[in-house]
N, C-alpha and C positions, 0 to 999 in steps of 0.2 A: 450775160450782159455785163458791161462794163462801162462805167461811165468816165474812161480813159480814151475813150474817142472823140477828136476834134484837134483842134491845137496843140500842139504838147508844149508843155515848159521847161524850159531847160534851166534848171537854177543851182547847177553845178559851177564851182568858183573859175570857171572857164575852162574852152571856150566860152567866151561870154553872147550873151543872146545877140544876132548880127542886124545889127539895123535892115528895115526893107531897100533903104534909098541904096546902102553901100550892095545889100543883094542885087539891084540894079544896075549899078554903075560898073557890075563886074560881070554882067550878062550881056558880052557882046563879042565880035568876033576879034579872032587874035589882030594887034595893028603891027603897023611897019618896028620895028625895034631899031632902027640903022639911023632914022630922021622924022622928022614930025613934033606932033605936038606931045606923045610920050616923054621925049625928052626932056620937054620943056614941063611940063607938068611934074615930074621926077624933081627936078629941081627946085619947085616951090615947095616938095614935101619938107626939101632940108632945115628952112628958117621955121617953119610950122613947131616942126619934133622939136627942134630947141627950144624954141616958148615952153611949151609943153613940159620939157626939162628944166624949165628956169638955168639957161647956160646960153653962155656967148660962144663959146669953146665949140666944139667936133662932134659930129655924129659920124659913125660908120653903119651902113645898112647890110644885111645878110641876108640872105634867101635859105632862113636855119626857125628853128624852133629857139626856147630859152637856154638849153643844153648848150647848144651852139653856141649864142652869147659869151656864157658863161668861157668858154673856151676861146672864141677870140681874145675878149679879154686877158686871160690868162697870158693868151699866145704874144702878144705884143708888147706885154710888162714884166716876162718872168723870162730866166734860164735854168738851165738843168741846176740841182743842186741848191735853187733860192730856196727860202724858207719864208712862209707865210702863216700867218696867225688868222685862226677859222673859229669865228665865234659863230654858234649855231643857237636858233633857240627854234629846235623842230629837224622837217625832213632836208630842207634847202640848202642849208647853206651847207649842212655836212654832203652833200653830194657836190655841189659846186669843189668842194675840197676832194672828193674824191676824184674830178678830174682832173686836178691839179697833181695828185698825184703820180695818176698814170702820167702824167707831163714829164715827171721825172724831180718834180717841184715837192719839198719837205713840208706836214702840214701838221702844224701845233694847232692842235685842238682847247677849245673850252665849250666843255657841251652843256648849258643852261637848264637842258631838258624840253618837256612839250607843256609844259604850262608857265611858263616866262619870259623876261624878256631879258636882254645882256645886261650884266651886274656891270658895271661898267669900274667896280673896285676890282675885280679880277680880274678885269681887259687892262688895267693899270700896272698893277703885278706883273704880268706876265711883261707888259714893254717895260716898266722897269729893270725887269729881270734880265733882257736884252742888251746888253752893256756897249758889243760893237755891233747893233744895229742890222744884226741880221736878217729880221724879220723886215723884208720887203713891203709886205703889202696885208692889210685888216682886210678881210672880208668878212659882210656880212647881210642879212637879208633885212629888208625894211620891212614888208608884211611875209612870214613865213605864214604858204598856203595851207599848211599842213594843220599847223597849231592856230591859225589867224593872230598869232599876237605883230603888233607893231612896235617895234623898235624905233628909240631915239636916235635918231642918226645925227644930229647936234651934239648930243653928248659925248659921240665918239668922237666925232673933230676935237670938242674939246681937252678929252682926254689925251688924244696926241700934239696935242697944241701945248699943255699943261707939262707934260712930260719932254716935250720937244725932239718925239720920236719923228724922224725920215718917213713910216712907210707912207706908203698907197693908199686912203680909205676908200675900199672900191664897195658899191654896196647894187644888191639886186633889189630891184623894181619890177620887176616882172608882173608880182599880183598885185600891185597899186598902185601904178603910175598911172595918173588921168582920175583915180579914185582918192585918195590920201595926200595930201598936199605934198608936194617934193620940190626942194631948190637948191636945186645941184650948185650952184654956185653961189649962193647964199649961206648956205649950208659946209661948203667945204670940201663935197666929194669930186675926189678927183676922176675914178672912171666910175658910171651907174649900167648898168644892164638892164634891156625890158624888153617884152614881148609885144605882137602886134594882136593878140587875141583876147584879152582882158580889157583893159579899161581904155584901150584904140580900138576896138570893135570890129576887128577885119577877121578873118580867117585866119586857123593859124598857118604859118609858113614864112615870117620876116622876123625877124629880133633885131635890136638896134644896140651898140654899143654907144655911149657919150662918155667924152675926155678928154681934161683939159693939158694943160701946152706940160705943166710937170710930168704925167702922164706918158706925155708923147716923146719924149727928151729920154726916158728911160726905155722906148722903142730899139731907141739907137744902136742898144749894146744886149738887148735881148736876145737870146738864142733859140726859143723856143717859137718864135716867131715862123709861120707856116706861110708859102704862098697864096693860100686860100685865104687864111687869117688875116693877111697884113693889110692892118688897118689905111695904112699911108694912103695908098691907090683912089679905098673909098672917099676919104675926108676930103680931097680935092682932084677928084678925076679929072685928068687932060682930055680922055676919051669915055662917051657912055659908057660901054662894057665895063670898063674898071669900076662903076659902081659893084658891080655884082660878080665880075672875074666870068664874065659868061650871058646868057643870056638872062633876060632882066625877069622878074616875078610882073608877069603884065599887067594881070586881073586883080591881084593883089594892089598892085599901084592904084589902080585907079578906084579899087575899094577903101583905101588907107587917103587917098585925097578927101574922099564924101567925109570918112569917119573925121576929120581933122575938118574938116568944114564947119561938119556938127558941134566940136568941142567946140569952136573959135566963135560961132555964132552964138553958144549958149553962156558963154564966159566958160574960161576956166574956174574963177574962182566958185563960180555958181556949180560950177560941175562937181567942186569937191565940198559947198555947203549941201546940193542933191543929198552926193553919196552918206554924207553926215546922217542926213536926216532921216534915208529909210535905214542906214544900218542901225540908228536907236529907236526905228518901230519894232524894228525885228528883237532887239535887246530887253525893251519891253513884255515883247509875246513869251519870250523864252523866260522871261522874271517870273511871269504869269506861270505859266507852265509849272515853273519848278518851284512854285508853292503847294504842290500838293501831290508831291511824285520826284521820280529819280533824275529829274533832267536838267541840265547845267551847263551853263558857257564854259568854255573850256581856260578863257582868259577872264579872270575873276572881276580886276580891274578895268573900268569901260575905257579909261584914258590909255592902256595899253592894247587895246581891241581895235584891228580894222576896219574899217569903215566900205570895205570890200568884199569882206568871208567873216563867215561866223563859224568857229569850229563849236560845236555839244558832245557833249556824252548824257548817254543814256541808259547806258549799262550792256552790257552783253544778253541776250542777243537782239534787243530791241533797236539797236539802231536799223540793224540790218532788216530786220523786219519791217521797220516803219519805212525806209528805200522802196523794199522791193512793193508794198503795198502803194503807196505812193505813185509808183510808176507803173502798174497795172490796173491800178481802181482810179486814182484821181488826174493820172497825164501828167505828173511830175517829178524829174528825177535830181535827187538832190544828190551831195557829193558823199563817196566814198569815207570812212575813217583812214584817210591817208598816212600811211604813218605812224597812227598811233597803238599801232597792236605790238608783237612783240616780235624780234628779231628771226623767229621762226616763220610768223603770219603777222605781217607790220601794217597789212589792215587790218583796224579794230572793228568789228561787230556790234562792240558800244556807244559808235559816234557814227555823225552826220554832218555835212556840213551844208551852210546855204551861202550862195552865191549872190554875192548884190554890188554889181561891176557894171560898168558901163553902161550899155542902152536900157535901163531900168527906169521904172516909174511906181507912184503909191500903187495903182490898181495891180499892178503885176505882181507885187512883197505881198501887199493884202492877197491875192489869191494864193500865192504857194505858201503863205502861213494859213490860208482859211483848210488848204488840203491836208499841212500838215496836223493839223486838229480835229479835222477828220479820222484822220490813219491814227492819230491817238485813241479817238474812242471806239475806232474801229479793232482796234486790237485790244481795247482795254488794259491801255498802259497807262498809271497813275498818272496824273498831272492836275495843275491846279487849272480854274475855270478863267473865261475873262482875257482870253489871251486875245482876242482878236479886236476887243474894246480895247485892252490898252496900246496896241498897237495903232489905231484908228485915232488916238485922242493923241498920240504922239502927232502924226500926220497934221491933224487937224489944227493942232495948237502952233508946231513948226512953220504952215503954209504961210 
């Protein structure tokens, strides 16, 4: 007997749990792609995703995962030989760098590690130290998945404002756009990358590129730039197809209209005071937790912590224990140690992560924190008492 039958929850930091309305809207048969209201519909996505992005500027749409992004991006601002500066703090954005390399693109590194966020005195150094202005383009992640910490992406504008370095601040969004406030133009950045399976609630299979007009100017003389990739086509199609270079992601579309429905009717901003509010019931349970036993947020500081993922360690081999118990006994499967193991086994055994993105609400956090303190005592793995009260009195006092 198992009391892992029924519903299962999915509270892995995405795919994020898929709304039923968007499961609906993308439960019907293939339409016309040539004419129709497809097209028309395609088109209202455009001014949507930019709200969403706070930008006046360009969106380009892909029928790609985040990978992908990451790569158009590249393709349309970099040539063989450019040099970029990769500040990493986790799995992300040093993989973002590593397809820049296969690009043929040189990649100076500053790696922060998995419990921080970018020192922004060493991001200074290094453009400093750049005298003719080689380094093209900052990359770096806003929420890395992996480590959950969130980076000021303010501070980097300012840094190259301060300095009055040329490049690119291009930064990923992937695990927190629609979750963690972001203003792309507010802000500074000039291209952002995201996904449509996290905090847009679709399925995965679309990533969006945004970029503004300096951005695009550097299009020009890019070499690296692919016919799949090249943005130009998407940001002002003369004909449907050139959205997509092919035929269009149908079901996706009309799953990605619902999800953008949802955010618009429920406010944006509400949507990212939401995400606030269960990611500090969950901070709470985990405070609780780790008063009386091994267990600890991976990002120390709350004001540097997503509001989307919550990375823990728990020590070796408990994390992994408390997963696979989790998803046989109680119907819940939480995330991977992404990451955080070592370069031979770079998932770690000692950590967990929980998922709290997009179509989320208090009953859902409350339940997969109630299972995970179950699988605590079921394993009897130290922790302190109370985690599910302070969790509850967060909710209660935030509502």
């Amino acid at each position: 007997m198992s009391l892992s039958n029924g519903r299962h929850t999915l509270a892995i930091p995405g795919p994020s749990v898929i709304p039923e309305a968007v499961l609906q809207a993308m439960h019907r048969p293939a339409p016309n792609i040539y004419t129709g209201a497809l097209i028309d519909m395609t088109h209202s996505l455009v001014p949507d995703l930019k709200s969403i992005a706070r930008t006046g500027h360009h969106v380009a749409m892909y029928i790609a995962n985040g990978h992908g992004s990451w790569e158009a991006a590249l393709s349309n601002t970099m040539s063989r030989g450019d040099k970029i500066l990769v500040l990493a703090t986790g799995r992300f954005c040093l993989g973002w760098g590593e397809i820049a390399n296969r690009m043929g693109v040189e990649t100076q590194i500053l790696d922060f590690g998995r419990a921080s966020d970018i020192d922004t005195d060493a991001m200074a150094e290094a453009l400093k130290a750049d005298k003719f202005h080689e380094i093209k383009a900052v990359l770096a992640v806003q929420v890395d998945t992996s480590t959950s910490v969130k980076n000021d992406v303010t501070a980097l504008r300012k840094v190259l404002d301060d300095i009055g370095h040329p490049a690119l601040l291009m930064i990923d969004s992937i695990a927190c756009l629609g979750c963690d406030a972001f203003e792309m133009d507010a802000w500074g950045v000039d291209v952002m990358v995201t996904g449509c399976q996290k905090g847009l609630m679709t399925p995965p299979g679309m990533s969006f590129v945004f970029f503004n007009d300096k951005a695009d100017a550097v299009r020009e003389t890019a070499n690296c730039v692919s016919h799949y990739w090249d943005w130009r086509p998407r940001m002002a199609p003369e004909m449907y197809f050139q959205y997509w270079d092919g035929t269009a992601p149908t079901h996706h579309l009309y799953g990605l209209r619902v999800a953008l429905d949802m955010i618009i009717e429920e406010g944006l901003e509400a949507v990212w005071a939401r995400h606030q509010t269960l990611a500090h019931g969950v901070w709470a349970a985990c405070d609780a937790w780790g008063q009386g036993g091994p267990l600890a947020m991976n990002i120390k500081d709350p004001s540097k912590r997503s509001h989307a993922v919550t990375s823990i360690g728990i020590g070796a081999p408990y994390g992994t224990q408390l997963r696979t118990w989790l998803t046989q006994e109680a119907g819940v499967t939480l995330g991977i140690g992404l990451g955080m193991g070592t370069d031979e086994d770079p998932n770690s055994d000692g950590y967990f992560r929980i998922g709290h993105m997009g179509h989320v609400n208090a009953h859902m956090m409350l339940g997969t924190l109630g299972a995970i303190d179950a699988g605590l005592k079921a394993l009897e793995i130290p922790h302190g008492p109370n985690a599910i009260e302070a969790a509850s009195t967060v909710y209660a006092k935030r509502a």
